[in-house]
N, C-alpha and C positions, 0 to 999 in steps of 0.2 A: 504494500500500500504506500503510497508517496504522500510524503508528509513536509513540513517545514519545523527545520528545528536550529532555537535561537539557545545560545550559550554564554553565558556571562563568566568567564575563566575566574573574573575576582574573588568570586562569592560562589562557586559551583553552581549556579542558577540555571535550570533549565525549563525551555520551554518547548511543547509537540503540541504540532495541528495537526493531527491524522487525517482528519474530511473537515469541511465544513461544518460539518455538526457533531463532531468526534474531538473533543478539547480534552487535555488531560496538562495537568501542570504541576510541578513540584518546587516549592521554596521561591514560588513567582512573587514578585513584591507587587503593589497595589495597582500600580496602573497597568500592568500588564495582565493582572488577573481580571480589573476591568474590561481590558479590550478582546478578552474571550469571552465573556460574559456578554460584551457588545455585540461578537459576532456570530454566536450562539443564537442570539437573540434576533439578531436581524435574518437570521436563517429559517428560525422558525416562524418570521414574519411573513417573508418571500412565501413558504410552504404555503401557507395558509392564507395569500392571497392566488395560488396556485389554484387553491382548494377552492376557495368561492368563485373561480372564473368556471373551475369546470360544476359546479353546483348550479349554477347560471345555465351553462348548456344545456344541462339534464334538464333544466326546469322549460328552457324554451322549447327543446324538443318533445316536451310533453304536452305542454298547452299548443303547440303545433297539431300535434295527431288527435289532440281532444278537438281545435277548431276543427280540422278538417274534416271528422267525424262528424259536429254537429252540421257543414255545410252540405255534405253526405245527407246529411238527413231532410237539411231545406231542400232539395231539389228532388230527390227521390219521393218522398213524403208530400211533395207538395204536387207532384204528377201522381202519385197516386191517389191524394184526397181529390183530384180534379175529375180520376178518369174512374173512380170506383161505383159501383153500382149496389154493392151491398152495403148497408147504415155502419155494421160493427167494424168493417174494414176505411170506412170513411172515417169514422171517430179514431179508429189507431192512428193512422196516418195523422189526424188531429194532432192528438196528443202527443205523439211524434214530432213535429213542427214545434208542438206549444213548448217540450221537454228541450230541445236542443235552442231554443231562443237561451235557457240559462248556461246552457254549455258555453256558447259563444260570448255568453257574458262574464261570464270568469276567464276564457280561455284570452282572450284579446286584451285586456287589465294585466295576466298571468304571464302572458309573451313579452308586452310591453314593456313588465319591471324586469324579467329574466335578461330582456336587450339590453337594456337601460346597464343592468349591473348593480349598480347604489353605490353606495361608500365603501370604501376598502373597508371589513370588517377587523377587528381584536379574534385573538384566538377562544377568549371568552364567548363576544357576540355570534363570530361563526357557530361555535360548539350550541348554543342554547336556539339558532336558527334552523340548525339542523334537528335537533330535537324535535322540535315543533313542527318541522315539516313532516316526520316520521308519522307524530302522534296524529297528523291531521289526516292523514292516509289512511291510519288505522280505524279513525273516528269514520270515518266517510265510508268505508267499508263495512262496518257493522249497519248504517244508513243503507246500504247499496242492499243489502239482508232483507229489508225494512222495507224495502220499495218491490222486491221479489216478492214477499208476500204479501203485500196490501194488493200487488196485480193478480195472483193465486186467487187470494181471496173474490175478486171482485169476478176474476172469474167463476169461481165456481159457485156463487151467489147469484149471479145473473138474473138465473131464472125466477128469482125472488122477486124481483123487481122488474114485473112485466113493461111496465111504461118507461123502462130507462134500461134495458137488455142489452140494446146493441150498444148503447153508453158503456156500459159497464163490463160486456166483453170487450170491446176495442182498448177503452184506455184500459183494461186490466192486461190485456196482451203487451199491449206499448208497455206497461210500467216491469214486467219480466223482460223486454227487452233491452230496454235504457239501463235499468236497476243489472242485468246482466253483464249489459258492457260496460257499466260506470264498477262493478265489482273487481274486472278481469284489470279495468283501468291503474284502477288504484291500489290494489295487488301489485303491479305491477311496477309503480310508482314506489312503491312503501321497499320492494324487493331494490329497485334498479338506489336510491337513496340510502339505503340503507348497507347494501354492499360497497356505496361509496363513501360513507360514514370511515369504513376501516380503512381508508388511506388518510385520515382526517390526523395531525399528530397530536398527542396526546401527553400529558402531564408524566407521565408514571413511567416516562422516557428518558427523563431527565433525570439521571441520580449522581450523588456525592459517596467518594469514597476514601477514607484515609491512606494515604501510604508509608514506606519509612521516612521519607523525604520531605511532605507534606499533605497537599489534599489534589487526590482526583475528581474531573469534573467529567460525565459524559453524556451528551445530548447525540441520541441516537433517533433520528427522526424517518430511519426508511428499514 
């Protein structure tokens, strides 16, 4: 491994940068153990805006194929409520339509910020945005559950409700199929975020060690 190493003959003082993020120093006097510490530090900044560029991407390519999907659904959806001749198949197409108006509302907000980027985040703020993006996949998917069975239901109630049948199969079909692919969505989401979570670096990377000499420092970030 190629390293740089500084030696002070007066005072037996030595000092090794194995990597970028590999410091180790013995009998270092203060300002030199600062300026590992500085560059230690600025390493694991770089990382970590590393990190939120590709967080960014994930996030655009998602509300990507979510837009896409709900445009998918205007055009498709809206030739079939034009050209349908049976009510339960006109009302799915409906709700169809009426369901991906909010897709495209979050998706186009969702892209926007993704583009945009925001502010260089702290390795704190990254860590607790990632979080939150996790847990809101997970929320949204127990939801996605929720919208599967209210369309079950509605189907197989139907017939309860002579004066509103074809209502009640159409949008109960639409809502098994929305509620299906918002499930596969955000599954999917929650997977693709969460295996990027562990390139994310991490506190418990960073440790102090004594030697006979004095104290090791090492920041292993990969």
């Amino acid at each position: 491994m190629e390293h740089i190493q500084i030696n002070t003959a007066a005072q037996g003082q030595e000092f090794e940068l194995k990597t970028a993020c590999d410091c180790s120093f013995k009998n270092v006097p203060m300002k030199r153990t600062l300026f590992v510490l500085l560059l230690c530090a600025n390493t694991l900044a770089a990382q970590v805006a590393n990190y939120q560029s590709e967080f960014n991407t994930i996030n655009k390519n998602l509300m990507l194929g979510l837009g896409s999907y709900a445009v998918s659904n205007f055009v498709l959806s809206g030739i079939g409520y034009a050209t349908a001749q049976d009510e339960s198949i006109k009302r799915f197409h409906e709700m169809n339509v009426m369901w991906n108006t909010v897709n495209i509302g979050l998706a186009v907000p969702g892209y926007l910020k993704a583009v945009r980027g925001g502010d260089e985040m702290t390795f704190e703020e990254m860590l607790k945005v990632q979080r939150k993006t996790e847990t809101i996949f997970l929320i949204n998917g127990v939801l996605d559950v929720g919208y599967i069975t209210a369309g079950l239901w509605m189907c197989q109630n139907s017939v309860n409700f002579p004066d509103q049948e074809a209502l009640y199969m159409g949008y109960g079909n639409s809502l098994i199929l929305q509620g299906g692919f918002l499930l596969l969505f955000d599954a999917y989401a929650y997977r693709v975020h969460h295996n990027h979570a562990k390139q994310l670096p991490i506190l418990d990377k960073v440790s102090f060690s004594p030697t006979m000499n004095g104290l090791s420092l090492r920041v292993a970030l990969n």
